[in-house]
ZAMARGU-4260 file (C-alpha; in steps of 0.2 Angstrom, whole numbers, plus 5000, padded with zeros to 4 digits):
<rodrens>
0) 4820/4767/5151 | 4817/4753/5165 | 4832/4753/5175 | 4840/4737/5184 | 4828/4737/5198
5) 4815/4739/5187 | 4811/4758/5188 | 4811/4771/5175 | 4827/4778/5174 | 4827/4799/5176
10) 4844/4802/5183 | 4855/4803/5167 | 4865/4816/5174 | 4873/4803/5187 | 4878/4790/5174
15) 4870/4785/5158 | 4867/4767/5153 | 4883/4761/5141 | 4876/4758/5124 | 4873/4740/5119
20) 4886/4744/5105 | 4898/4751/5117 | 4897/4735/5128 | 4900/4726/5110 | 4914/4734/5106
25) 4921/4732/5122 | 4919/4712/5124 | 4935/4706/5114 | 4945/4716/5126 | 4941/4707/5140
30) 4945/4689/5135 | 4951/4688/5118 | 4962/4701/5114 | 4970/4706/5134 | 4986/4710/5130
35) 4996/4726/5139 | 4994/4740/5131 | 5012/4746/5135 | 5020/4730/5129 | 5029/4735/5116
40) 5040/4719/5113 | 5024/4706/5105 | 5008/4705/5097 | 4997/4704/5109 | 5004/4723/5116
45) 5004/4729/5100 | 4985/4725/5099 | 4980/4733/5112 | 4990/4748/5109 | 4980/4747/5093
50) 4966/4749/5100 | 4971/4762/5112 | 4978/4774/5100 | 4960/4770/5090 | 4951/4776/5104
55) 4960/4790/5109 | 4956/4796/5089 | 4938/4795/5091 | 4936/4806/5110 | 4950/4818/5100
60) 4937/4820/5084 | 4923/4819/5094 | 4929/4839/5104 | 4938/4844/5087 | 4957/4840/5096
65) 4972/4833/5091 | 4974/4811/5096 | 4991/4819/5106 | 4981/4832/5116 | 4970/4817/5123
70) 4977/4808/5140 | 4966/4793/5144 | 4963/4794/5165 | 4951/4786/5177 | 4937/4797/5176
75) 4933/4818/5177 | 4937/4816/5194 | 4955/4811/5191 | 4954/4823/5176 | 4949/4838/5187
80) 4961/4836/5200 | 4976/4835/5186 | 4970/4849/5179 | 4969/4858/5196 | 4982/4851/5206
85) 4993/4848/5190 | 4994/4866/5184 | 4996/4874/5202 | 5010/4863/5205 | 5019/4869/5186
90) 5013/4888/5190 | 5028/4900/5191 | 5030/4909/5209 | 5022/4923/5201 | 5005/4916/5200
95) 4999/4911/5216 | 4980/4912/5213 | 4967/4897/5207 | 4948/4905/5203 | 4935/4895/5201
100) 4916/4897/5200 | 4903/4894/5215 | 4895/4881/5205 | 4909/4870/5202 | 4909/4852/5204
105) 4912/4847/5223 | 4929/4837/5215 | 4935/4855/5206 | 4932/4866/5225 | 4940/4849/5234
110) 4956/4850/5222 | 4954/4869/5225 | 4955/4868/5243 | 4968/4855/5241 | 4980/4869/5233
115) 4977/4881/5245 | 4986/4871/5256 | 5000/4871/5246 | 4999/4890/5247 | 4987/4896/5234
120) 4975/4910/5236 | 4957/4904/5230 | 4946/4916/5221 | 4927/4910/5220 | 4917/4918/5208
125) 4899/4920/5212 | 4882/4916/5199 | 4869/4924/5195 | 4851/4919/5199 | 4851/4910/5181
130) 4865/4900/5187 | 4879/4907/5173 | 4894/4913/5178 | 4896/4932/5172 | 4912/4933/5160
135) 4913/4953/5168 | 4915/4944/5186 | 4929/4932/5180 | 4936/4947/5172 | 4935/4957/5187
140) 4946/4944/5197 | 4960/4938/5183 | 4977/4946/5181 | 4993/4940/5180 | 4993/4931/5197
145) 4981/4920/5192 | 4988/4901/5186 | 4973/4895/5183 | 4955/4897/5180 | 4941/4882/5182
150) 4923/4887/5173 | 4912/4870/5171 | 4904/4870/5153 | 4887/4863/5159 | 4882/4862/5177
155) 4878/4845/5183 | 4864/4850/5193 | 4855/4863/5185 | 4862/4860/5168 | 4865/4876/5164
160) 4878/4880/5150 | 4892/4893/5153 | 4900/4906/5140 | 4918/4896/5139 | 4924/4905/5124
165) 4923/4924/5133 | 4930/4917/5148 | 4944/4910/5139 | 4947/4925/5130 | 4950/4934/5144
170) 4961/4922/5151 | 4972/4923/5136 | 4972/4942/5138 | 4984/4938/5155 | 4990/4922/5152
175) 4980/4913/5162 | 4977/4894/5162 | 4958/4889/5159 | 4952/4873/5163 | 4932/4868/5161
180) 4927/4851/5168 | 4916/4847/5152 | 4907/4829/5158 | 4889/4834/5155 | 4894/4843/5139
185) 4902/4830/5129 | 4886/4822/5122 | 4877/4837/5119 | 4891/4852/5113 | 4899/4850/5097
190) 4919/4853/5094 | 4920/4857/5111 | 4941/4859/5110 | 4941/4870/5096 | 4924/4881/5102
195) 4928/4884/5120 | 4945/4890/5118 | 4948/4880/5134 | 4966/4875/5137 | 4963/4859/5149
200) 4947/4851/5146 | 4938/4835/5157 | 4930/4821/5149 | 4919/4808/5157 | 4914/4791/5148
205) 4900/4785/5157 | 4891/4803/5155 | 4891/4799/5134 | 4882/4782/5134 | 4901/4773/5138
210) 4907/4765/5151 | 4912/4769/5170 | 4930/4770/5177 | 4936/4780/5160 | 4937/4798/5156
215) 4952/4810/5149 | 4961/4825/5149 | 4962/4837/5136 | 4979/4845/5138 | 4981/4858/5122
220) 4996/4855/5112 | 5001/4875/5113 | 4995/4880/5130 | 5008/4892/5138 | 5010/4879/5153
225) 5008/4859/5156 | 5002/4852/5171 | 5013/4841/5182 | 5009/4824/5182 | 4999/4820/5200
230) 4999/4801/5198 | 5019/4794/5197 | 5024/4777/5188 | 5030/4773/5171 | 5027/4789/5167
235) 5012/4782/5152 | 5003/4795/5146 | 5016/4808/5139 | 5021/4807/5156 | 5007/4814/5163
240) 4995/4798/5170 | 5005/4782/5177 | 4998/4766/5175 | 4993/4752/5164 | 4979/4760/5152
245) 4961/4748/5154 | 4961/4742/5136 | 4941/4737/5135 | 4937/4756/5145 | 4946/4766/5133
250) 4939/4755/5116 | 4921/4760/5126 | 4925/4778/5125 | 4929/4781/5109 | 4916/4768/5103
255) 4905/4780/5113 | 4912/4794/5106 | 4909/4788/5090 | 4893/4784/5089 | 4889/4802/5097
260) 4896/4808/5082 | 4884/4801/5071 | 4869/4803/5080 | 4870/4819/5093 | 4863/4832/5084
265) 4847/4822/5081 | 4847/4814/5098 | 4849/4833/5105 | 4832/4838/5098 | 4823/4822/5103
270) 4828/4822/5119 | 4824/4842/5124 | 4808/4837/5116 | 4805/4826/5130 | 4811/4836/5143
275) 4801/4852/5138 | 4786/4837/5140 | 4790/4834/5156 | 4791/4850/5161 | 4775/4856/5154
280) 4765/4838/5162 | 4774/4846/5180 | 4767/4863/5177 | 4749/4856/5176 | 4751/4845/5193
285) 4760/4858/5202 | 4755/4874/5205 | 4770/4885/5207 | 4782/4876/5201 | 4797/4884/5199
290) 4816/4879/5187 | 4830/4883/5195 | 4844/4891/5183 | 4839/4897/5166 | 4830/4888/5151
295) 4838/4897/5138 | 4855/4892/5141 | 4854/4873/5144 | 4858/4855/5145 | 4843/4848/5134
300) 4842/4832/5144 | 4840/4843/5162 | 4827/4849/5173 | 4829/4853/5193 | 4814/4861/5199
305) 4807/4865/5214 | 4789/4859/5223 | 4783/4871/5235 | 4782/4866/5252 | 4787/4849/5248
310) 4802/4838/5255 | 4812/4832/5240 | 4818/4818/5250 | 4801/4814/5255 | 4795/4815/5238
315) 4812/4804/5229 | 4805/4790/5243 | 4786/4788/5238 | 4789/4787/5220 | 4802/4774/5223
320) 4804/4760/5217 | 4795/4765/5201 | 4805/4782/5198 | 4825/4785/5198 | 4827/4804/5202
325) 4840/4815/5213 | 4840/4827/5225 | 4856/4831/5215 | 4875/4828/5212 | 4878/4808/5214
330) 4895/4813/5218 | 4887/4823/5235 | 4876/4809/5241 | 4873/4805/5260 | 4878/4823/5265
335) 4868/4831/5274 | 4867/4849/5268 | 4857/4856/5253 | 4863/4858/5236 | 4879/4871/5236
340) 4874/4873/5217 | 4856/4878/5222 | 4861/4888/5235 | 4875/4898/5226 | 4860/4904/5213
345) 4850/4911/5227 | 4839/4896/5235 | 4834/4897/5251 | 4837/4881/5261 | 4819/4874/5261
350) 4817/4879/5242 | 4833/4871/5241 | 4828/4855/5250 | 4812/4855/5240 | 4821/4854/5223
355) 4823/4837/5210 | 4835/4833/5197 | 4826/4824/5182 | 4837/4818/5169 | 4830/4813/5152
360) 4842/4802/5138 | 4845/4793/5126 | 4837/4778/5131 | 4821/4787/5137 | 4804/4787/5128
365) 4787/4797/5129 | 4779/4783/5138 | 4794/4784/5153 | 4789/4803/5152 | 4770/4800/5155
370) 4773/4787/5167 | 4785/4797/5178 | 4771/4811/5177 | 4755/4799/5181 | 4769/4793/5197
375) 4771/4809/5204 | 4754/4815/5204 | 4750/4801/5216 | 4764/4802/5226 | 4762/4821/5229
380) 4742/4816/5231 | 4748/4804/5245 | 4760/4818/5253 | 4746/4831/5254 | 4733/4818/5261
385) 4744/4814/5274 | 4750/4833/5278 | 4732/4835/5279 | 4729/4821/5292
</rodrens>
């Protein structure tokens, strides 16, 4: 897919384009119908609360989940750190420990560190070289003092896909909250609410073909405990998330929602398709190439791999403007260390600092893929030359 500056676009794990249908749905909301969703006393409130309530129906089908267990928020960001922040706050005195994986996104360790200075003993729970976080290790860690437990349900860097469903179990053995941020798994894991056995779960439009500055929390209608709201208003949202809902963001999401569920299952296998394609064309032009985390267990739109001996950064700028690829999280941008992710799987700093995110979507074709291959070929022909001069 040619992307606004006229590059192909490989970095759909930093945002995917909204659907054309999405942006359709959406258009009404802006001019036409722009009524307050919480006006309860005409029809132009009642419309948009129409529209909502519609929404919030299609991201709950979409996981398996009840409309009431959805609450519409900014973004996962927002979501994480309700979830976090939220349940810490609602934890009785007993239960003065958060654990959360090495892997997490940087929003879920920042929430984290943010509760530890409200007195909470933070457990991080280290990965294998696969980048999957062992279910004996979370086990090892969780007891009755534990409020909360955060596991991601696919990676954003290395896209590798945790085993929610025997971490929850054992959380449920002590009565532990568990939480997963779930923003890359949303178009690709089916009836996540009811197969993760997760009690708060994060959602993320603009990761599933809708639009930015819209996400949710899943909050479980019979989890043992409720997070406490972290945002304070008119109390919208069950009380949990003040402020006016964005009418035209939440009709995108669930107009998002529902056209993943029509289509996911398919678009799933075409897009690992082309991945695996990519992956094979790098094998051929670099020689020791190396995947970092598992490809057993994996997003099917991801691949972060390592060039030997080559700076990513170096490499991201000669195939620009043609190519759109990351050195990693979007979220992390501008900072100057490596990869936490790549190290916390065992990187070196230099392999780390040699490593690229590709992401392949919906919106991507074979010819992008053979393009993308033909582009770095030169640009690492062009690197050695000049390494060599």
């Amino acid at each position: 897919m040619r992307g606004g500056g006229g590059g192909i676009y490989m970095d759909y794990q930093a945002s995917t384009p909204a659907d054309p249908r999405v942006v359709e749905a959406m258009q009404p909301y802006w001019s036409v119908m722009y009524g307050n969703p919480h006006s309860a006393d005409h029809a132009f409130g009642w419309a948009a609360d129409t529209a909502v309530e519609a929404a919030r129906a299609k991201v709950a089908s979409l996981i398996g989940a009840n409309a009431d267990e959805i609450v519409f928020t900014s973004g996962a960001t927002e979501a994480n750190n309700l979830a976090v922040l939220g349940i810490a706050r609602a934890a009785p005195p007993e239960r003065r420990r958060i654990v959360v994986s090495a892997i997490e996104h940087k929003c879920v360790l920042a929430a984290a560190r943010a509760a530890a200075e409200e007195g909470f003993e933070i457990t991080t729970v280290p990965v294998g070289a696969d980048g999957i976080v062992d279910p004996r290790a979370i086990a090892a860690v969780v007891d009755t003092r534990v409020a909360l437990v955060s596991v991601m349900a696919i990676n954003n860097e290395i896209g590798t896909v945790q085993p929610l469903r025997e971490i929850a179990t054992i959380c449920n053995t002590s009565g532990t909250i568990f939480h997963t941020d779930a923003a890359q798994a949303l178009g690709y894991s089916p009836m996540l609410a009811v197969e993760s056995g997760a009690d708060l779960m994060s959602l993320s439009a603009h990761k599933a073909y809708g639009p930015k500055g819209i996400g949710a929390l899943y909050v479980r209608r019979n989890s043992p405990l409720r997070p406490r709201p972290i945002i304070h208003g008119g109390g919208q949202e069950q009380g949990l998330r003040s402020g006016t809902l964005p009418t035209p963001l939440c009709v995108g999401f669930g107009e998002a929602c529902c056209i993943l569920a029509a289509e996911r299952d398919e678009e799933v296998i075409r897009i690992a398709s082309l991945r695996d394609h990519l992956l094979v064309g790098l094998q051929q032009i670099v020689p020791g190439l190396v995947v970092n985390g598992t490809m057993t267990a994996r997003h099917p739109g991801n691949l972060n791999v390592s060039f030997p001996s080559i700076d990513a950064d170096l490499l991201l700028q000669r195939i620009q403007p043609e190519v759109a690829a990351s050195t990693g999280s979007a979220c992390t941008s501008g900072q100057p260390e490596p990869s936490h992710v790549l190290r916390a799987i065992g990187l070196s700093q230099v392999t780390a600092e040699s490593s690229v995110r590709f992401g392949i979507g919906r919106f991507t074709t074979t010819e992008d893929v053979d393009k993308t291959l033909k582009i770095l070929s030169r640009a690492l022909k062009q690197i050695e030359l000049h390494a060599g001069v």
